[in-house]
py3Dmol code that shows the C-alpha trace and the ligand (Angstrom):
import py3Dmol

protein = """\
ATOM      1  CA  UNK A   1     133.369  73.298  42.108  1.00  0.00           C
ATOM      2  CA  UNK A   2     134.818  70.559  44.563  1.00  0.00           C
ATOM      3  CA  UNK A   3     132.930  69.044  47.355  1.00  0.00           C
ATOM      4  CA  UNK A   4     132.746  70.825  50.565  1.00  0.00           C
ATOM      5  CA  UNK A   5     132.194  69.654  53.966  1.00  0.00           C
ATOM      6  CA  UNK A   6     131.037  71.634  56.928  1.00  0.00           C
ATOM      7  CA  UNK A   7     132.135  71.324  60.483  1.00  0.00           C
ATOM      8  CA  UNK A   8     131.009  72.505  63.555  1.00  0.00           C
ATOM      9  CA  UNK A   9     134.137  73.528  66.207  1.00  0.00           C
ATOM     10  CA  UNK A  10     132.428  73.636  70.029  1.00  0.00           C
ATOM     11  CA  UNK A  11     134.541  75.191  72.453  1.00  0.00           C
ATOM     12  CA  UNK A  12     134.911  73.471  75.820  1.00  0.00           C
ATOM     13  CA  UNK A  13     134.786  73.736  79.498  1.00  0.00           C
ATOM     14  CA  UNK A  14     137.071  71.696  82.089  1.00  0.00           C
ATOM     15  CA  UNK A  15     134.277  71.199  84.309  1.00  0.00           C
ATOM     16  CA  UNK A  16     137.280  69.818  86.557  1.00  0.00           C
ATOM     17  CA  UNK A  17     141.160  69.841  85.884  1.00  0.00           C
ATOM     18  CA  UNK A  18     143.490  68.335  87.888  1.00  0.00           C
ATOM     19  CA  UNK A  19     147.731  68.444  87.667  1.00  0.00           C
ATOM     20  CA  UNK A  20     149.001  65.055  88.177  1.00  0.00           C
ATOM     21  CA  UNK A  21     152.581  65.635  88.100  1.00  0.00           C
ATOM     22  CA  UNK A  22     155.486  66.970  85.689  1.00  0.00           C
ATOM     23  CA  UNK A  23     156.481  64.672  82.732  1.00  0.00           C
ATOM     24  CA  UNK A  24     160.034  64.502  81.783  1.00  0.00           C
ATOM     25  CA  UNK A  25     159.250  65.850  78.435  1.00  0.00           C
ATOM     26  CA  UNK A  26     158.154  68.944  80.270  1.00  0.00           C
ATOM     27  CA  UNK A  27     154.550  68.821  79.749  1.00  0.00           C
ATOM     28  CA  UNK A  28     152.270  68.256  82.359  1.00  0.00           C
ATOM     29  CA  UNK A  29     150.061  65.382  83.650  1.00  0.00           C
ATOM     30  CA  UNK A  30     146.188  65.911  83.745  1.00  0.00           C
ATOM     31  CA  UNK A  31     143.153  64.878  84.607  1.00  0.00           C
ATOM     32  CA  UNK A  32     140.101  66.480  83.650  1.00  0.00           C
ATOM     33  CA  UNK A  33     136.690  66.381  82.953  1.00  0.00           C
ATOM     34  CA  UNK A  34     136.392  68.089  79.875  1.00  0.00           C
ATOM     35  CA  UNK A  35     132.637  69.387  78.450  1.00  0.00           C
ATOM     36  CA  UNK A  36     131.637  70.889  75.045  1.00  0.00           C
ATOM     37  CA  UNK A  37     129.487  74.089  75.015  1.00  0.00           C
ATOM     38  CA  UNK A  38     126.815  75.395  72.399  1.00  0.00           C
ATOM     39  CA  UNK A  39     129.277  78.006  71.306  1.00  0.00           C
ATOM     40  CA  UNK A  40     131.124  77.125  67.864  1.00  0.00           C
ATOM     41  CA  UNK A  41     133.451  77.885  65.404  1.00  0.00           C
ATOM     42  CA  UNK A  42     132.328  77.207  61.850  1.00  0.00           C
ATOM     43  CA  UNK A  43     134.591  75.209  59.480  1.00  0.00           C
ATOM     44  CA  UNK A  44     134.472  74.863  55.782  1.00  0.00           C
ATOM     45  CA  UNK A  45     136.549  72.385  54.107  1.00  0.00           C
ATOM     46  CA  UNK A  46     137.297  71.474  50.584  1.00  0.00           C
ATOM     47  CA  UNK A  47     140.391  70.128  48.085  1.00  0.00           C
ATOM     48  CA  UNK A  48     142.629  72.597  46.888  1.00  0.00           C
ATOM     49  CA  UNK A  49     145.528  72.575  44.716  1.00  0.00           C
ATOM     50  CA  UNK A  50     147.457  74.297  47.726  1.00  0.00           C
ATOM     51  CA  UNK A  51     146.954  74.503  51.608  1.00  0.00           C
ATOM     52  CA  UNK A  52     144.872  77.614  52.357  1.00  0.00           C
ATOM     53  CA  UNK A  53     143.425  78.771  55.718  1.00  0.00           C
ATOM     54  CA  UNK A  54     141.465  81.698  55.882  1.00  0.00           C
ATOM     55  CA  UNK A  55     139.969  82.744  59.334  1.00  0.00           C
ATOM     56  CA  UNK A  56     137.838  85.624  60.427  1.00  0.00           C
ATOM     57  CA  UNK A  57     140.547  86.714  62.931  1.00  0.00           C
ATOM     58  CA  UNK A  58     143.697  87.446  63.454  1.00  0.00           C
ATOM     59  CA  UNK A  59     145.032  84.559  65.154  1.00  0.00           C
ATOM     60  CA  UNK A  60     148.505  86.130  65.471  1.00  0.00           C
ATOM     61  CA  UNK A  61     151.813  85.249  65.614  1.00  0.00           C
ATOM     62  CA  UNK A  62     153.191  81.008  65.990  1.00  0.00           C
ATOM     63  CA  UNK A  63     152.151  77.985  63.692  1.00  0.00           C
ATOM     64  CA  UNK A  64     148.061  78.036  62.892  1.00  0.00           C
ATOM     65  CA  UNK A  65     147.211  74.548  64.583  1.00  0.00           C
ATOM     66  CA  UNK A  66     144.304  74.737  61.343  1.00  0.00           C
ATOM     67  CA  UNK A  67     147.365  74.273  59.179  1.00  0.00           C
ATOM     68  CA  UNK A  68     149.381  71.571  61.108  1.00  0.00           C
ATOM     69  CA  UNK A  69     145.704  69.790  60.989  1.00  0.00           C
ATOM     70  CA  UNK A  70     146.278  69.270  57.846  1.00  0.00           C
ATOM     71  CA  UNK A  71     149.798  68.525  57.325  1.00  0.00           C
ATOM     72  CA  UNK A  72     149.591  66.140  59.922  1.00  0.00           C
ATOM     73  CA  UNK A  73     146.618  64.513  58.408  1.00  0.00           C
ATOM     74  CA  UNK A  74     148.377  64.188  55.454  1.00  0.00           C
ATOM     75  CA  UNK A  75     151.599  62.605  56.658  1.00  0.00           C
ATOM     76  CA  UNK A  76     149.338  60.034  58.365  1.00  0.00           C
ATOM     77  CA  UNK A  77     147.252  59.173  55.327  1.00  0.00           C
ATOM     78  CA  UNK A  78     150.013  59.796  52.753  1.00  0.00           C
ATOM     79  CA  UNK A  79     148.724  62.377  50.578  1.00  0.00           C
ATOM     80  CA  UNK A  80     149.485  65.754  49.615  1.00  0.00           C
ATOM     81  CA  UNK A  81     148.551  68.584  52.220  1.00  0.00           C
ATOM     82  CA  UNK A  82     146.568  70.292  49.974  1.00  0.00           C
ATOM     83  CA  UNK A  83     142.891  71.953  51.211  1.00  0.00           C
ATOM     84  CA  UNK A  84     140.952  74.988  51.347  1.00  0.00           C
ATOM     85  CA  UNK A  85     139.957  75.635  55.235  1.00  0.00           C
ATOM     86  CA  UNK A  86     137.494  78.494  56.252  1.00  0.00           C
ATOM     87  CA  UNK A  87     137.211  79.190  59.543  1.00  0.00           C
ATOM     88  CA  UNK A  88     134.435  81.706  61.138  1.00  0.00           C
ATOM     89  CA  UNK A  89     135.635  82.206  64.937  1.00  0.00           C
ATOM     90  CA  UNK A  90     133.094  82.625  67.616  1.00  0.00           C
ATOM     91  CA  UNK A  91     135.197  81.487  70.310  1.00  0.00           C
ATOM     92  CA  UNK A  92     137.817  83.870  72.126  1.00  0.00           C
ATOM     93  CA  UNK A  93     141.280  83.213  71.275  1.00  0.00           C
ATOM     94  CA  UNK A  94     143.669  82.182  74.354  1.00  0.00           C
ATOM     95  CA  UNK A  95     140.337  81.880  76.527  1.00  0.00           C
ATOM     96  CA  UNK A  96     140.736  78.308  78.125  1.00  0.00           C
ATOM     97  CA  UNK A  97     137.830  77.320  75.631  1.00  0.00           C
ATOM     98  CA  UNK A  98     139.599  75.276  73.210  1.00  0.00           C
ATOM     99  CA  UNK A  99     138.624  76.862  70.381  1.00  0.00           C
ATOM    100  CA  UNK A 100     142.173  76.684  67.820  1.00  0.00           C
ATOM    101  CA  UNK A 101     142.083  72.976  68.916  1.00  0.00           C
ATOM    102  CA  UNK A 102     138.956  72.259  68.061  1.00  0.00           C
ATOM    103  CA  UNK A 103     138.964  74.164  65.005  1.00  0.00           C
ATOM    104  CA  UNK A 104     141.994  71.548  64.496  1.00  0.00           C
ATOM    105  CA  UNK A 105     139.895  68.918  65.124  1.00  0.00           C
ATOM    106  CA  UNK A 106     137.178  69.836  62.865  1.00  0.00           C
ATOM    107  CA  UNK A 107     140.013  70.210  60.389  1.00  0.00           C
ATOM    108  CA  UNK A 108     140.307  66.340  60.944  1.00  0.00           C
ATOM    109  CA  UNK A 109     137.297  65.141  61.143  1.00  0.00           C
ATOM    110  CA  UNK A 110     136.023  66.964  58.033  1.00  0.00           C
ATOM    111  CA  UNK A 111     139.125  66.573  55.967  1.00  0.00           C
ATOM    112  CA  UNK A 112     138.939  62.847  56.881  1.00  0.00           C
ATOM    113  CA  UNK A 113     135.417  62.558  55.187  1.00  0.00           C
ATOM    114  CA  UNK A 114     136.733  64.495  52.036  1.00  0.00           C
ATOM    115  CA  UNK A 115     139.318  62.160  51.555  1.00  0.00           C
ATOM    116  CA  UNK A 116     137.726  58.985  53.109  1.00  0.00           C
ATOM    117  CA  UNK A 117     140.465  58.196  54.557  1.00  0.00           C
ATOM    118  CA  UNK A 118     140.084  56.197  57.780  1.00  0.00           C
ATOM    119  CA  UNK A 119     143.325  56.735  60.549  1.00  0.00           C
ATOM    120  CA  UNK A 120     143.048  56.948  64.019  1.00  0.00           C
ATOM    121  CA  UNK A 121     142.660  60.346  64.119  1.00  0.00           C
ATOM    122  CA  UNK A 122     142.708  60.814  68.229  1.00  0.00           C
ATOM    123  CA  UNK A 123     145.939  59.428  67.426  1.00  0.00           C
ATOM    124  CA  UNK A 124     147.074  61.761  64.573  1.00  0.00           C
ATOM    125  CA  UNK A 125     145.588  64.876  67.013  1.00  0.00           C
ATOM    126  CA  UNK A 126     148.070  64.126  70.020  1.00  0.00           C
ATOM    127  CA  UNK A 127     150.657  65.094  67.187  1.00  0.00           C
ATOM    128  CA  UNK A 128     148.736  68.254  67.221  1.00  0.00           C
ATOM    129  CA  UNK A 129     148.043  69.362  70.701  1.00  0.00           C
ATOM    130  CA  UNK A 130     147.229  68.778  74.401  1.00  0.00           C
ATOM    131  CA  UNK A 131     143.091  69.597  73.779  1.00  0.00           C
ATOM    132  CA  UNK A 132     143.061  68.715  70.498  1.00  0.00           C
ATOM    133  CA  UNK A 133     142.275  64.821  71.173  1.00  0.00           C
ATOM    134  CA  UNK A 134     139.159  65.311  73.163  1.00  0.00           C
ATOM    135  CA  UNK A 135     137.863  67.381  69.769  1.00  0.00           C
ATOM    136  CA  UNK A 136     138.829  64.166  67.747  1.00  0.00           C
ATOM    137  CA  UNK A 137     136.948  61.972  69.345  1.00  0.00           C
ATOM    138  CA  UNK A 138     133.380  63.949  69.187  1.00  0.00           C
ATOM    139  CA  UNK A 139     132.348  62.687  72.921  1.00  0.00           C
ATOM    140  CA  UNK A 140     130.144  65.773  74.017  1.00  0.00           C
ATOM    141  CA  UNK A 141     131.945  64.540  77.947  1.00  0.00           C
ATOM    142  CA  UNK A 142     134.964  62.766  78.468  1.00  0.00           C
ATOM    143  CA  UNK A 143     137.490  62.514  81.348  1.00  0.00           C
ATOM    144  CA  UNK A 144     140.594  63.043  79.830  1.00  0.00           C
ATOM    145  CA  UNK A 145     143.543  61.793  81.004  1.00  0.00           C
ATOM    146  CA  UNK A 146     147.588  62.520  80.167  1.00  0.00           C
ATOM    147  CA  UNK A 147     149.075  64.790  78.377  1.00  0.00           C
ATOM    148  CA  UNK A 148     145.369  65.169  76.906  1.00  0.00           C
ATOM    149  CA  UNK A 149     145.297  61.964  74.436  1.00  0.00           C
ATOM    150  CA  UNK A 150     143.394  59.597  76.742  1.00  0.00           C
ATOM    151  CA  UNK A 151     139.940  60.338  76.084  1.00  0.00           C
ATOM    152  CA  UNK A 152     137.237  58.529  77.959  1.00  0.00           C
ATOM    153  CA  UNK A 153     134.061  59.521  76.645  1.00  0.00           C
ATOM    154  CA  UNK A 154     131.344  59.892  79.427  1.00  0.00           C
ATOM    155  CA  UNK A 155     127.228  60.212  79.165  1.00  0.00           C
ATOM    156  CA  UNK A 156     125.760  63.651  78.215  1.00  0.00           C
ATOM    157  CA  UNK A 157     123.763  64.654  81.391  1.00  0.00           C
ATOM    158  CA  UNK A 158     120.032  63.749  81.639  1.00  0.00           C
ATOM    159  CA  UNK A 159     118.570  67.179  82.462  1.00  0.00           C
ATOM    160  CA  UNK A 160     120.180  69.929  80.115  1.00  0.00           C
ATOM    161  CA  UNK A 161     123.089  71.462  82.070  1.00  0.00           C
ATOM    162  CA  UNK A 162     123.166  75.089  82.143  1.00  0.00           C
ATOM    163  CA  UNK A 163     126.044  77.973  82.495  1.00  0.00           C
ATOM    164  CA  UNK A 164     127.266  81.264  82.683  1.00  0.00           C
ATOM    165  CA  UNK A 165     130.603  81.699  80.985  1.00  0.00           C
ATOM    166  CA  UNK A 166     132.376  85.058  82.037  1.00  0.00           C
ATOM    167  CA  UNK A 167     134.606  85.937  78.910  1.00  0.00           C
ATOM    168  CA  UNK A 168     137.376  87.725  80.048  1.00  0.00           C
ATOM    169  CA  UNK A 169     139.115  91.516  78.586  1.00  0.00           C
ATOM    170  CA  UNK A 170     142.724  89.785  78.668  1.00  0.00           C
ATOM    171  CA  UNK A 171     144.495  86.659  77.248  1.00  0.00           C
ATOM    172  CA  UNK A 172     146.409  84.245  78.936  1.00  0.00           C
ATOM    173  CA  UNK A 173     149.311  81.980  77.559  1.00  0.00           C
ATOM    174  CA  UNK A 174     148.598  78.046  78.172  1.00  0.00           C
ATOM    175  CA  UNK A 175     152.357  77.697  78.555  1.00  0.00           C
ATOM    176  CA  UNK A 176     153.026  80.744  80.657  1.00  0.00           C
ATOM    177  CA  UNK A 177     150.018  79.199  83.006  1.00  0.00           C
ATOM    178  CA  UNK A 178     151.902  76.095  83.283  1.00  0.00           C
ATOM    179  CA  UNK A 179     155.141  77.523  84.009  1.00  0.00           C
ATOM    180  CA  UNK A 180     153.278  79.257  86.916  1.00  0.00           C
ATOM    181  CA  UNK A 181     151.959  76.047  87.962  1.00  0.00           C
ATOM    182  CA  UNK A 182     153.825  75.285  91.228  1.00  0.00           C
ATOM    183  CA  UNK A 183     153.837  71.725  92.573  1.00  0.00           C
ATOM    184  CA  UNK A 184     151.939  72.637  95.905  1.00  0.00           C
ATOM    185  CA  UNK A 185     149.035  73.675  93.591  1.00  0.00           C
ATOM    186  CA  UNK A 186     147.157  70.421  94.300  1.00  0.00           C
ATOM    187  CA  UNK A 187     143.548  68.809  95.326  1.00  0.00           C
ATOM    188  CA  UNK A 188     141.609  68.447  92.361  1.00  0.00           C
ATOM    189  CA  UNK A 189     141.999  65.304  91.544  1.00  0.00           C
ATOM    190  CA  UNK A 190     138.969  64.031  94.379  1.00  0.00           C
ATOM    191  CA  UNK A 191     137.169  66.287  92.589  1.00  0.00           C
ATOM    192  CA  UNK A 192     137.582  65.311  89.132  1.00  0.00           C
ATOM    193  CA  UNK A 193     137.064  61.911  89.863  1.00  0.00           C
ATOM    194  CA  UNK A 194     133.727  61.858  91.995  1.00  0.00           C
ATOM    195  CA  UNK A 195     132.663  64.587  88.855  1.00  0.00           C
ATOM    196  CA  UNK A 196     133.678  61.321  86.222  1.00  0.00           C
ATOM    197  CA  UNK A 197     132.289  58.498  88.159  1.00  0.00           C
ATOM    198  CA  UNK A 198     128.510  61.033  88.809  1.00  0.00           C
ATOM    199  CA  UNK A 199     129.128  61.229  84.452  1.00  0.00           C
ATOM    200  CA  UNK A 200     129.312  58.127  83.844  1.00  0.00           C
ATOM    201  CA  UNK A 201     126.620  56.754  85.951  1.00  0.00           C
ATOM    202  CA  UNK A 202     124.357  59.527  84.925  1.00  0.00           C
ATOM    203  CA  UNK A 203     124.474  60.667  88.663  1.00  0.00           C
ATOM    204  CA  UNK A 204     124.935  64.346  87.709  1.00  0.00           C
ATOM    205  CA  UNK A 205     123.645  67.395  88.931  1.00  0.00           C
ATOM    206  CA  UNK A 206     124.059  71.217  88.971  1.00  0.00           C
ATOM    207  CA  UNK A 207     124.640  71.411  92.652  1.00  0.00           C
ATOM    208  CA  UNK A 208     127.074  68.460  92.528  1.00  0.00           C
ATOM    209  CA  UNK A 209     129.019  70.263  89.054  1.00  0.00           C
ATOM    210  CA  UNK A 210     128.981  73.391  90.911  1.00  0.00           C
ATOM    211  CA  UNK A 211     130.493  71.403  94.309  1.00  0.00           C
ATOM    212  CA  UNK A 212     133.302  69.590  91.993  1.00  0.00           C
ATOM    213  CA  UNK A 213     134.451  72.232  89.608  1.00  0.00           C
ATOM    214  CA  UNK A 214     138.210  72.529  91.383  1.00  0.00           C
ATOM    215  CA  UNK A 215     140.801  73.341  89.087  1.00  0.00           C
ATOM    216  CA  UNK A 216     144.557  73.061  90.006  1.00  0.00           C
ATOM    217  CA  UNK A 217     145.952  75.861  87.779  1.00  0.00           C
ATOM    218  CA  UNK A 218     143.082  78.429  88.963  1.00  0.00           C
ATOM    219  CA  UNK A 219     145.920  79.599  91.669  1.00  0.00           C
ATOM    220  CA  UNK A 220     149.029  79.738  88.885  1.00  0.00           C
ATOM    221  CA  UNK A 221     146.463  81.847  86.543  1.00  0.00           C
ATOM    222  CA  UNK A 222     145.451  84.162  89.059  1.00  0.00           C
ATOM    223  CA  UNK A 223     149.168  84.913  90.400  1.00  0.00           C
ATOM    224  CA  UNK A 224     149.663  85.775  86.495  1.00  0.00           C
ATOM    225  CA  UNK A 225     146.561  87.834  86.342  1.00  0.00           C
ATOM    226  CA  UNK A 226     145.590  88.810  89.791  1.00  0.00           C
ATOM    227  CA  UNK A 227     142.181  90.041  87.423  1.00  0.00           C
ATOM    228  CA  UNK A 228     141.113  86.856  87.813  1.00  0.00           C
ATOM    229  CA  UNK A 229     140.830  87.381  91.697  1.00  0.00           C
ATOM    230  CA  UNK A 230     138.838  90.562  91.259  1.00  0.00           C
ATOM    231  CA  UNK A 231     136.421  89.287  89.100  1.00  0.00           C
ATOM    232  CA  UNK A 232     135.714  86.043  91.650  1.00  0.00           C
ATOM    233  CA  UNK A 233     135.455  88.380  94.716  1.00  0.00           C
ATOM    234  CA  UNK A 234     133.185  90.610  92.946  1.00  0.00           C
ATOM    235  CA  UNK A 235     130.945  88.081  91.790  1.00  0.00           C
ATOM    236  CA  UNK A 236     131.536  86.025  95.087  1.00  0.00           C
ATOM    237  CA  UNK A 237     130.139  89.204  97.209  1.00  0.00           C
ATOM    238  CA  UNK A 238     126.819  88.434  94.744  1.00  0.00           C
ATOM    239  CA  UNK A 239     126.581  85.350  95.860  1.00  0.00           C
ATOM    240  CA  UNK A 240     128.271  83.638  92.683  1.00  0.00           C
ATOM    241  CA  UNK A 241     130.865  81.379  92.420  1.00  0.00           C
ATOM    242  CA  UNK A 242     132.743  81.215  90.234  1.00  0.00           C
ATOM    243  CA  UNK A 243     135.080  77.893  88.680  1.00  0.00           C
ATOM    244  CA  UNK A 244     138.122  78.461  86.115  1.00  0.00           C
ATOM    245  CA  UNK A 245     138.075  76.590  82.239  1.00  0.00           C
ATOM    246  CA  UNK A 246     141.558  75.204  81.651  1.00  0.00           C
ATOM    247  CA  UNK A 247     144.170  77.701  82.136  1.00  0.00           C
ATOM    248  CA  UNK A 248     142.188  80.500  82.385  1.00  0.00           C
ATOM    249  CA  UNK A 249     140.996  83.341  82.158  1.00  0.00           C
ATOM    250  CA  UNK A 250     137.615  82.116  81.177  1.00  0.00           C
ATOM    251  CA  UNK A 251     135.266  81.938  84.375  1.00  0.00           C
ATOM    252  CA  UNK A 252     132.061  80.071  84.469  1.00  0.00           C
ATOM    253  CA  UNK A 253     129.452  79.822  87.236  1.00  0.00           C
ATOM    254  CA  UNK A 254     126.889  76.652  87.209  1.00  0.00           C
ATOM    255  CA  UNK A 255     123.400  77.064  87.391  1.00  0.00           C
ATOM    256  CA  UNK A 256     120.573  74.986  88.656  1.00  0.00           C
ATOM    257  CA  UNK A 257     118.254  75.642  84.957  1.00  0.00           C
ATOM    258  CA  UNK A 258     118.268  78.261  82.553  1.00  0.00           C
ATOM    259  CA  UNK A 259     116.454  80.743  84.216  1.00  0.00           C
ATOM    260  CA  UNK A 260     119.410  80.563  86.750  1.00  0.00           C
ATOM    261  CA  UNK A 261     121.421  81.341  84.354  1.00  0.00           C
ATOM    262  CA  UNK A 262     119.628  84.114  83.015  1.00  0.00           C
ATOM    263  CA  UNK A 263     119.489  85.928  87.128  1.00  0.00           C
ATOM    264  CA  UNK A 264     123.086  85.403  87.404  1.00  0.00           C
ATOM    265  CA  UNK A 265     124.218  86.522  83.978  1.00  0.00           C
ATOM    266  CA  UNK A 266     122.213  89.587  84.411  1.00  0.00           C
ATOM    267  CA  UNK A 267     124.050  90.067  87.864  1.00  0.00           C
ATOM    268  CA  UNK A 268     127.272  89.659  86.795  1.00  0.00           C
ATOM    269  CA  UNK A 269     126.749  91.931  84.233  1.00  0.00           C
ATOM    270  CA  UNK A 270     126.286  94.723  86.915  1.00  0.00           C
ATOM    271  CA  UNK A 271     128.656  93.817  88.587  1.00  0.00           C
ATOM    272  CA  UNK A 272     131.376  95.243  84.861  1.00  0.00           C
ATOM    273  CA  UNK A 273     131.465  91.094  83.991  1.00  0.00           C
ATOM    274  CA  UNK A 274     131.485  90.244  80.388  1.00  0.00           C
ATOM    275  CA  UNK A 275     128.388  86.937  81.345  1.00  0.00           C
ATOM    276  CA  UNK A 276     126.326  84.857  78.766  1.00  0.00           C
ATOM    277  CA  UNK A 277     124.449  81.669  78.952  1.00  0.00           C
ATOM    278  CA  UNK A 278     125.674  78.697  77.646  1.00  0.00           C
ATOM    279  CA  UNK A 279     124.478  74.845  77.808  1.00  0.00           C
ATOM    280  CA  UNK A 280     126.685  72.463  78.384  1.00  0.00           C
ATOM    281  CA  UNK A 281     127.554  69.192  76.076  1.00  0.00           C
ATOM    282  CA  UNK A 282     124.023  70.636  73.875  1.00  0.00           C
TER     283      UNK A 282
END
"""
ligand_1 = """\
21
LIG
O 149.863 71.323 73.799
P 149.669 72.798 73.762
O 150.330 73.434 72.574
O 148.250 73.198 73.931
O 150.412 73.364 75.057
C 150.893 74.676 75.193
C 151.903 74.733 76.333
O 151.245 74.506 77.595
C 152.985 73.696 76.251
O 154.086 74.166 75.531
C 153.352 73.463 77.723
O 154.234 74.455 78.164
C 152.038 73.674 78.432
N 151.318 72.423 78.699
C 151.774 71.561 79.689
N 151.090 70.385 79.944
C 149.983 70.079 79.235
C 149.501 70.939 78.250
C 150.198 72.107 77.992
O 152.777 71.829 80.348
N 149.339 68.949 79.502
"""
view = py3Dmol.view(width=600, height=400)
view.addModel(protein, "pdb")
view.setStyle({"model": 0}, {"cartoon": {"style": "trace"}})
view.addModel(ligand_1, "xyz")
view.setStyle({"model": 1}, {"stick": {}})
view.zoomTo()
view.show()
């Protein structure tokens, strides 16, 4: 038996996302302050004499970005793209929690200590995709800036910061999102940076998360999914409210501890949510 190496995939939050404008390339500029959450994906790694990836779900149809982990790793580091990868999902697919990107990154990061084999791999996970960067780099916070491959890493909040993620019945496209996206869809960007300047200065509460969480694709997701209204009124006539992860449809609420969390999770479940605590950047 080879070595094996174990990696732990967090999803994420965009506390804060903001669209900065429409790159020729046809991708979009962001900037966004992007969190990790204490909900994983578990990944196995070890050397092969073929590339295998085995996952515990479906991940349907269009290129595994597990796989390209590891071609593009190998390209970059000159080897063979040869590994075993095991993945054991906990994260919803097409959520807005990051979870194929950061099983990519854990792909990276592990498969980078198998082979000790030192490239830039922020670098090597731009080649990947648009999340996949703030993975690489293993910041728990970071504002994150371009296409998604300028990674700032901020401080972890003092006092634990506490959740409720509503998981949603339906997917959502990232792409379809974006080609939503209109370019009237603006005024995050304030908010994202008084959220990464209260980060980095340690500054940070619930109340001021819970102020800042704007997102700029929030109204492009919910003309998609007009779900994504319902759920916010319902839990808005609770007294909730409730912010948007990426491109949706993944809702969270912040809360001011755990117990917090706990009362609003409970209401939202009530109210026909789908609402668990989570802590932020654990
Ligand atoms: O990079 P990723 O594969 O996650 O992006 C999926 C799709 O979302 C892209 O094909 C693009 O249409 C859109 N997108 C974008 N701008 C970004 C990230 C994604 O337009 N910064």
């Amino acid at each position: 038996m080879g070595r094996s190496v174990r990696a732990l995939a967090p999803a994420k939050l965009n506390l804060a996302l903001a669209v900065v404008g429409r790159r020729p390339d046809g991708y979009h500029d962001l900037r966004s302050v992007f969190a990790t959450l204490d909900l994983a994906d578990d990944v196995r790694l070890a050397r092969h004499t073929r590339l295998e990836v085995r996952n515990t779900v479906d991940i349907g149809p269009g290129e595994d970005l597990a796989a390209r982990a590891v071609r593009t790793l190998a390209a970059a580091a000159g080897r063979e793209a040869h590994a075993f990868v095991r993945i054991r999902k906990r994260i919803p697919l097409a959520a807005g929690l990051g979870g194929g990107s950061s099983d990519a990154a854990a792909v990276l990061r592990g498969l980078a200590a198998l082979w000790g084999t030192e490239v830039d791999l922020v670098r090597v996970a731009a080649e990947i995709g648009s999340d996949v960067p703030f993975f690489a780099s293993g910041a728990p916070v970071a504002l994150v800036e371009g296409r998604g491959e300028v990674v700032r890493p901020l401080a972890r909040p003092r006092e634990p910061l506490h959740v409720v993620v509503v998981r949603p019945t339906l997917r959502l496209k990232t792409a379809d999102v974006y080609a939503e996206h209109r370019a009237d869809d603006r005024g995050a960007l304030a908010h994202v940076d008084a959220l990464a300047a209260a980060f980095a200065t340690g500054a940070v509460t619930p109340e001021f998360v819970r102020v800042h969480a704007a997102n700029d694709l929030l109204a492009a997701a919910m003309r998609r999914s007009p779900a994504i209204a319902s759920w916010r009124e319902a839990a808005a006539a609770r007294g909730i409210a409730l912010a948007m992860t990426g491109s949706g449809p993944t809702l969270f609420a912040v809360a001011d501890d755990r117990a917090d969390a706990l009362r609003m999770a409970r209401i939202l479940r009530r109210a026909g949510l789908r609402a668990r605590p989570h802590l932020v950047a654990p």
